[in-house]
N, C-alpha and C positions, 0 to 999 in steps of 0.2 A: 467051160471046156475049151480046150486049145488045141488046133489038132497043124499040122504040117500036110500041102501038096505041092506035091513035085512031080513036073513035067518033063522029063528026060527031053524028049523030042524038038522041043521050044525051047527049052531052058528056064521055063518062068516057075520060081518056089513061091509061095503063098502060104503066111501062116497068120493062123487065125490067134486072137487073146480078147475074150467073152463078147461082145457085139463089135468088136473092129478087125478088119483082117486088113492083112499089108502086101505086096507085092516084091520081089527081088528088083522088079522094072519101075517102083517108082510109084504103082498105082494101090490104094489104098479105100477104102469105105467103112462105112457105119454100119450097120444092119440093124432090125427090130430086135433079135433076140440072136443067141448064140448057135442055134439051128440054123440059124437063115443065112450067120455070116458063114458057117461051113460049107454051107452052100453056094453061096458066089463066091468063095477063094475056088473051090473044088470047081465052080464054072469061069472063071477066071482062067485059069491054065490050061484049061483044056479050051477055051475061045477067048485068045488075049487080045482080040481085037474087037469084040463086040461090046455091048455098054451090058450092065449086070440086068437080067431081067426085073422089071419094076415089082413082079410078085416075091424077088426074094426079099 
């Protein structure tokens, strides 16, 4: 699954493609599965300064 978040407010888009998502700012990760990385794009933009919780 691949999904797109965007953050008006911040400006940070985030979009995910199957366990990697990517940042508009640069920042990017791996995740366990494709759940997990929708999950820290989606926590990514809305907390673009915190590290992605170890549980995603």
């Amino acid at each position: 699954m691949n999904g797109v978040y965007n953050n008006r407010r911040n400006g940070h888009k985030a979009t995910t493609d199957g366990i990697t998502w990517t940042c508009s700012c640069g920042r990017r990760g791996v995740q366990k599965d494709d759940q997990h990385a929708m999950l820290a794009a989606g926590f990514h933009v809305r907390h673009p300064n915190k590290p992605i919780p170890a549980s995603y």
